[in-house]
N, C-alpha and C positions, 0 to 999 in steps of 0.2 A: 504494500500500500504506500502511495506517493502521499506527502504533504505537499501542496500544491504552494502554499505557502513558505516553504521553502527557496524556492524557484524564484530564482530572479526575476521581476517584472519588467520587462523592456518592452514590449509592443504598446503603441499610443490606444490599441483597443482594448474592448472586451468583449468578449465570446463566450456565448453560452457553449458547453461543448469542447471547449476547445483543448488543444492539446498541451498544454502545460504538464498535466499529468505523465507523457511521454517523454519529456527532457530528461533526467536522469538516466533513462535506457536507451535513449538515442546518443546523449554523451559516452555513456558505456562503452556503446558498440564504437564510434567514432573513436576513439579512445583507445580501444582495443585494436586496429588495423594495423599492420606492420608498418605500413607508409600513410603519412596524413593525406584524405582524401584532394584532388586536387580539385574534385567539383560536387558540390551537395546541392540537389535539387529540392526544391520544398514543393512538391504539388499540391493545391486547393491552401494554398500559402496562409489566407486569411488574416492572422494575427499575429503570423511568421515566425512564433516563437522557437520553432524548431532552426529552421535559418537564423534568425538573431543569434541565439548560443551558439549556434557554428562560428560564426562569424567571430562576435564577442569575445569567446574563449578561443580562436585560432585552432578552430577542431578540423577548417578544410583552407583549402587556398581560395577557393570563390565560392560563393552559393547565388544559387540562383531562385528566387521566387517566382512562383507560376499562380497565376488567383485569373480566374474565370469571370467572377464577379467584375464589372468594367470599374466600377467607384471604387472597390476597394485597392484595386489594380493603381487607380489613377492616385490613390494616397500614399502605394509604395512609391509610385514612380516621383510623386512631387518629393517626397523626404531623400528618397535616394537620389535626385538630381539637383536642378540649379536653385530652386522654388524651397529645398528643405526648410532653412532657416527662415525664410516670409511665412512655412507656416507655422512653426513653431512659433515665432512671434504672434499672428494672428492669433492663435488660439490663447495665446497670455493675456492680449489685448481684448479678449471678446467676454460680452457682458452677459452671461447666458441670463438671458430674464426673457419673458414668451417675445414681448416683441421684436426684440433683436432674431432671436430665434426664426422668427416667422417672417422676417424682412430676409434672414440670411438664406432659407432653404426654398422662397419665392423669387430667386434669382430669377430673371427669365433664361437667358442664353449665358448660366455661366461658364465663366472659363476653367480649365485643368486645374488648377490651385484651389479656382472656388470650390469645386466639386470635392478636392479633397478635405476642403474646411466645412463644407458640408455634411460629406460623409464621419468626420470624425462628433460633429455636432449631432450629428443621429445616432451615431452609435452611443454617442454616453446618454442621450437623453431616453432614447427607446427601452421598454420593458425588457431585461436581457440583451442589451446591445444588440437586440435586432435590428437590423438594416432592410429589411422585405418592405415596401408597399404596403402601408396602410398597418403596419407593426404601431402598438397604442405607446404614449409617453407615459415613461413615470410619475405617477400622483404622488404619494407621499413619502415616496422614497427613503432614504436609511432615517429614522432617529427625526424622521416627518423634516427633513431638510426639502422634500423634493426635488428637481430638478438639480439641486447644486450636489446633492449626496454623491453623484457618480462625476462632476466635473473637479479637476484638483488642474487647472491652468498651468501650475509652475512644474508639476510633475510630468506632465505630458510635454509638454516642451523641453523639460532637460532630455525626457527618452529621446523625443526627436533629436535634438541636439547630437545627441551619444551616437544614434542610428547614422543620421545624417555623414558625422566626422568619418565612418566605417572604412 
């Protein structure tokens, strides 16, 4: 049995589901190979924590993420390219209260950055960091904070930060 809290927290998301539980046995096995891998693939990447550790702890020479999902796609690609640090900023700077909220995600035609401050603004505020269409918001959320109980601005931002630097 994994303590999931053990695990280093690095990805800007949360995931219901998601694979945190597997880091220790995928470090394992990484770990155990005579020669350090020269390329780690993370398929359905999501919250990339399997890549991140690789990466982090120099368990492979490159890893590569693969995510299906087009927005979650477009949040790795803004942290890992020029865009990283605008959005970690952004999301320091941003006021989660509904109507910022609701002015951010009625973008009409936003651009690749927005969508990625988009998407990270859904995922903490959605029930279970669902990202789906029409997935409900948080009501009273931890300790009746609501909406602010799953935002922590500066914490997400160093991850980016850290991701970003890789």
């Amino acid at each position: 049995m994994v303590n999931v809290a053990s695990v280093p927290q690095r990805s800007p998301f949360r995931y219901p589901g998601g694979k945190t539980w597997f880091v220790p046995y995928a470090r394992q096995w990484l770990k155990s190979q005579s020669d350090r891998p020269r390329e780690l693939v993370e398929p359905f990447a999501g919250g990339a924590i399997i890549g991140l550790t690789a990466a982090f702890e120099y368990l492979a020479d490159h890893v590569m993420l693969v995510e299906l999902d087009e927005d979650v796609a477009t949040v790795w690609e803004t942290i890992l390219g020029d865009e990283g640090l605008w959005l970690a900023q952004a999301i320091a700077d941003f006021n989660l209260i509904e109507p910022a909220i609701d002015t951010l995600l009625s973008i009409p035609s936003p651009s690749k950055r927005e969508i990625a401050l988009q998407t990270i603004v859904r995922n903490r505020i959605n029930r279970g960091g669902i990202l789906a269409h029409g997935a409900g918001r948080l009501k009273a959320g931890e300790n009746g904070k609501g909406l602010q109980s799953r935002w922590y601005p500066e914490t997400l931002k160093r991850r980016i930060v850290h991701i970003h630097a890789i």
